[in-house]
N, C-alpha and C positions, 0 to 999 in steps of 0.2 A: 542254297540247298541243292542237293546234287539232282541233276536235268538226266533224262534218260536220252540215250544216245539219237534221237527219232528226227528225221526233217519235218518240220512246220512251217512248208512253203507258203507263206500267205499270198503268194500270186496264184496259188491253183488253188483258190480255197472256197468257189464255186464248183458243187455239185453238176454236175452231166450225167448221162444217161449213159450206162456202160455198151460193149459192143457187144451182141451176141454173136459174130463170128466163131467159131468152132474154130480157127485157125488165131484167135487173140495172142495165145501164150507164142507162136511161133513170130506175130506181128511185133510181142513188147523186143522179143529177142533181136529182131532186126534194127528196130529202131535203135537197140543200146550198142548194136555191130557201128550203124551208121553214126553217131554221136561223140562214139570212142577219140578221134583224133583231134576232133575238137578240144574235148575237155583235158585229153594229154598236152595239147599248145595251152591251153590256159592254163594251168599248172606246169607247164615244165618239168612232165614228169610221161614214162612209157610205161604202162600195163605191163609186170609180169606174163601172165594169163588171165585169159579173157574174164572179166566176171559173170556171176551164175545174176541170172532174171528171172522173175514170178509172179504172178497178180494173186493177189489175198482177197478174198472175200472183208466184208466191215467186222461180221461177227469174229471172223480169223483176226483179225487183226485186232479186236477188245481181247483178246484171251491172252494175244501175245504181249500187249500191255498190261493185264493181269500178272501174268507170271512175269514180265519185267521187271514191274513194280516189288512184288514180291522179294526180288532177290536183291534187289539193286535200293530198294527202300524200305524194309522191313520192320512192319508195326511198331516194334518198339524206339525204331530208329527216327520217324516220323514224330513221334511222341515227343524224343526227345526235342528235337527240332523245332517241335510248335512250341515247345515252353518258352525258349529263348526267342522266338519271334515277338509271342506274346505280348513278354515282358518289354519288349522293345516299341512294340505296337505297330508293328508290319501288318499282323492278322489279327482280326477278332476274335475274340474268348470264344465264339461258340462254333469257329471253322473247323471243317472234318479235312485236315491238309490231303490225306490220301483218295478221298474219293474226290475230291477235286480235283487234284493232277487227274485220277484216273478218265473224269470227264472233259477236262481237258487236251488231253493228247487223245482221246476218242473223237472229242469233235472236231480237231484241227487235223490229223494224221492224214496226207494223202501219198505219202510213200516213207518208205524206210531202211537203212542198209543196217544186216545186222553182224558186225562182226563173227560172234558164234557160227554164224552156216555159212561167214562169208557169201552171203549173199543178196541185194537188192528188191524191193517187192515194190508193186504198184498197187494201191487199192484198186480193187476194181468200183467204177464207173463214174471214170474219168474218159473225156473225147482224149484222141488222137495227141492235139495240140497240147493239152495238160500232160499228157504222158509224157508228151519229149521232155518239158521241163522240168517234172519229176525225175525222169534217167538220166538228162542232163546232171542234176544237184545230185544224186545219189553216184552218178558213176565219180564223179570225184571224190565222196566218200569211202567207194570201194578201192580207189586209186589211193587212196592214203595210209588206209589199210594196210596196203602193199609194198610203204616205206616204212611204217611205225604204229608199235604196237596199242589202237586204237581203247582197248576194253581197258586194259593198265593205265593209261594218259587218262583218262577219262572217267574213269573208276576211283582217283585216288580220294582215299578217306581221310578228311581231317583237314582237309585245306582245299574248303570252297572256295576262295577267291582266285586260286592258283589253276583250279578245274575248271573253273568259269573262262580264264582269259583263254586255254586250249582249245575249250568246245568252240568262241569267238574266231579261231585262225580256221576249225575244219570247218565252220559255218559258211565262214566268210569264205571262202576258196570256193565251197557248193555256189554260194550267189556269183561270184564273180566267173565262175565255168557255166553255169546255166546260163550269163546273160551271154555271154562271148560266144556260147554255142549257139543261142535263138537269135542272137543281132550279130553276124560275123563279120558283118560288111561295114560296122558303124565303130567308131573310136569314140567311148562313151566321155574319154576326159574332152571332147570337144564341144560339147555340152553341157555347159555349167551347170544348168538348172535341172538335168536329169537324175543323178543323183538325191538332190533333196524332193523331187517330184515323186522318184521310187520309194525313197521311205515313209512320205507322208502316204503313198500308195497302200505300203504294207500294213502302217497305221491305222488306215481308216478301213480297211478291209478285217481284221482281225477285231475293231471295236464292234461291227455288225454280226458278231459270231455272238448268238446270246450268253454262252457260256465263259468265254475269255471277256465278255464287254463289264460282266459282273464280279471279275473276281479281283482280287486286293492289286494295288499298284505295285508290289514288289514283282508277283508272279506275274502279270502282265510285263514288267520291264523284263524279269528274266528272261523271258521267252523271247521278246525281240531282240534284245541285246547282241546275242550271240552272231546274229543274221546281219542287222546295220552296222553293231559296234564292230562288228570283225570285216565285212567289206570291208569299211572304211582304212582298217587298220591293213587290209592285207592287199587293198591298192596301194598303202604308204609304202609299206613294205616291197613290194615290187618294183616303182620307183628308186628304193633307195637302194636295196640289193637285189639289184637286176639277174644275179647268176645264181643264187642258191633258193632253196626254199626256207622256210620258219619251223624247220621240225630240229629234233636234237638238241645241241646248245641253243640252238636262233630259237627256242620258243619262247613265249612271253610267259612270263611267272607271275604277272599280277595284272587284273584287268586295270591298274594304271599305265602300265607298258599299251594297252590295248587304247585308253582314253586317251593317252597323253603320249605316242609315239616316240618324242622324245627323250623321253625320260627310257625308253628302250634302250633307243640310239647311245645314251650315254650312260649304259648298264647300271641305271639306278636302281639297284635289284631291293627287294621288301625286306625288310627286318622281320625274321623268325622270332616271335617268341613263344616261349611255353609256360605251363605253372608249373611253378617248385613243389607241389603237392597236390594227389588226387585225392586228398579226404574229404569227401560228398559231395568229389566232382561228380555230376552224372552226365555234363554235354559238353564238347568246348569246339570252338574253329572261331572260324576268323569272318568278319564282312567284307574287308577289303573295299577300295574307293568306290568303285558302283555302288553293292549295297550300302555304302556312308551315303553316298549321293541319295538313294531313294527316302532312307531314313529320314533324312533331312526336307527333302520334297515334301512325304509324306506330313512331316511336323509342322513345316511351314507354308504347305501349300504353295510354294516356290520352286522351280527349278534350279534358278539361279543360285538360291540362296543353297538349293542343297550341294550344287556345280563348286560353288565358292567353300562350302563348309570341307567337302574334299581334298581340297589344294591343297600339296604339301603332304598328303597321305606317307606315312615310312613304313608302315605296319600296323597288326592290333591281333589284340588274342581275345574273346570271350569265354567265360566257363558261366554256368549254371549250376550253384550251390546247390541243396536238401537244406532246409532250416524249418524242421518239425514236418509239418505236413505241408509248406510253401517251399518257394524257392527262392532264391539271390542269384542276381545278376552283378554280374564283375566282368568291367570291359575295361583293358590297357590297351592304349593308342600310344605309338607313337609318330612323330611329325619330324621332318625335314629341316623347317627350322622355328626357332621361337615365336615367330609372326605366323606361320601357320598354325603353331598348336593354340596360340592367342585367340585367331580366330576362329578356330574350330570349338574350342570351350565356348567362346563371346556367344556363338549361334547356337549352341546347345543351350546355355544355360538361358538364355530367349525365348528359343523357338520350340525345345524339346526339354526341358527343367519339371516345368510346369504340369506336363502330360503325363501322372504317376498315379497308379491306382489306388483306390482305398485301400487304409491301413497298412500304406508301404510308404517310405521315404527315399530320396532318389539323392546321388551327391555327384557333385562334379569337380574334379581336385586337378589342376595342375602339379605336374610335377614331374621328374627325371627318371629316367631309368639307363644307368649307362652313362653316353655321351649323348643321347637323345632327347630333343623336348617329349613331354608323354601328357597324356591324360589320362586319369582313371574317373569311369564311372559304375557306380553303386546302386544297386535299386533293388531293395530287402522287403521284407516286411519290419513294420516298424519293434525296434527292442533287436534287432540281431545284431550280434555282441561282435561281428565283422567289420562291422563299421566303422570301428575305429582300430580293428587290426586285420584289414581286410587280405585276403589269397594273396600271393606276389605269384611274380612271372619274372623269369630269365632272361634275356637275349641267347638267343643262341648263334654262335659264331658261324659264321658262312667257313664253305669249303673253300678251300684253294686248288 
């Protein structure tokens, strides 16, 4: 589901006492003058012109997520969204997805870079020390800005999994310029056990936020994802291509480029597919191997078993029928190779078969699409005349 543009630095995610200085706004401005060349050596990138800097108020800052929301998640758009979580059973039947987000990016927000003003803001009251870190991770944000068009990459409609892996590279660049700015003296790959120290860090700091500790495992994974899974991805990536950045062709098109680096490496790009027909489509995109991964967690209560159900990811398209006053669920997968979509069915039809509401029927069908292993699954209300001639979908040819 699409993330609004915001940092949810879980290392500043203790409250302090703001400054009352009268000269603040001229103090955040220095500190982002002094931070600038840091965060251009860890990017490998130079500032056109300087970025703009600001301290919001909290109230300022719900309104800006208000009308965020609004524009970038719009009621009806949310609605749709929840149906097909629903049915999947990501979220509870009785979740309000919108004021959720809304309380969550309120009570996590402690800065944010907004493409539209072009400019960075700090909440106020944060010390001194949270502020660097905050300017640190946001001037890299403004710094990407300044190579590629953030609101457009970011914004794109209809291919969650594809926007997921993007948000993952500017995340991951804020974490890895915020630590290189606060520890410049330390070479973090010299410490093996830092890394997993700092994520279980961000982990257990975001479970003690009452309002992210309560909400569904997808949204919880979403939000970190973008922060762990994309360091991790965007240290690989530095390592491997020491001279460019990951924007333009180098960006990853599918958060398995982000999980599985390799599969980057060896341009194992996603299979597009679409439906050959919108008659009562009302919602369609894709989950892509992350959300397969949680899906599966979710059902099994497994990590691994969701990790494992993943493997082999090629693609997948959802649409969300109209059948009377319910809805149908139609998901084609496809897999890399027969052992993968073998197991991907084996663990569905186990761990996730079973888990189908009253007065609906759920199928899981091996089968082709193409040159591809596929899976299709079904999950109607019971009697929809789909089911045995359910929506198709196309491969759609890659560009050359």
């Amino acid at each position: 589901m699409r993330i609004l543009w915001l940092t949810l630095c879980a290392a500043c995610a203790v409250a302090c006492r703001a400054s009352e200085e009268p000269q603040w706004q001229d103090r955040l401005q220095t500190i982002a003058t002094e931070l600038i060349p840091g965060v251009e050596r860890a990017i490998g990138l130079t500032f056109k012109y300087p970025p703009n800097v600001a301290v919001r108020t909290r109230d300022e800052v719900h309104q800006f997520l208000i009308d965020k929301l609004a524009s970038e998640l719009p009621p009806d758009e949310i609605e749709r969204t929840m149906l097909a979580y629903r049915i999947f059973g990501l979220i509870p039947e009785t979740l309000d997805l919108g004021k959720l987000l809304l309380d969550l990016y309120t009570e996590q927000i402690v800065g944010f870079y907004d493409p539209r003003t072009d400019s960075l803001y700090v909440v106020s009251g944060q010390d001194e020390f949270q502020v660097r870190m905050i300017v640190a991770h946001e001037l890299a944000h403004a710094l990407q800005a300044q190579y590629v068009p953030l609101d457009s990459i970011l914004g794109t409609r209809g291919d969650n999994d594809r926007q997921l892996a993007a948000q993952a590279v500017m995340e991951g660049q804020g974490v890895i310029a915020m630590l290189a700015v606060l520890l410049p003296d330390q070479d973090l790959n010299e410490f093996p056990d830092f890394w997993q120290e700092y994520r279980q860090m961000m982990r257990d700091q975001q479970e003690r936020m009452p309002i992210f500790s309560t909400a569904p495992l997808l949204l919880k994974e979403i939000l970190i994802f973008p922060y762990l899974g994309g360091a991790d991805f965007v240290r690989w990536f530095e390592r491997t291509y020491p001279d460019t950045v990951p924007y333009g062709r180098r960006l990853p098109q599918s958060t398995e480029h982000i999980l599985e680096p390799n599969s980057y490496r060896e341009g194992d790009e996603p299979v597009t597919l679409r439906f050959r027909s919108s008659d009562g489509l009302v919602h369609d995109d894709g989950l892509g191997q992350f959300e397969i991964r949680v899906l599966v967690t979710v059902a099994a209560g497994s990590e691994s078993i969701g990790a494992a159900a993943a493997t082999g990811w090629g693609g997948d398209r959802y649409g969300v029928f109209e059948v009377g006053e319910s809805h149908a669920l139609v998901w084609w997968t496809v897999w890399d190779s027969p052992l993968d979509q073998r197991r991907f069915a084996s663990i569905l039809e186990r761990e996730w078969a079973g888990l189908v509401g009253a007065g609906r029927q759920r199928e899981i069908v091996r089968t082709e699409l193409g040159d591809h292993p596929a899976v299709l699954v079904l999950d109607a209300p019971e009697g929809w005349h789909g089911m045995e001639n359910p929506p198709a979908v196309d491969v759609v040819p890659r560009r050359r």
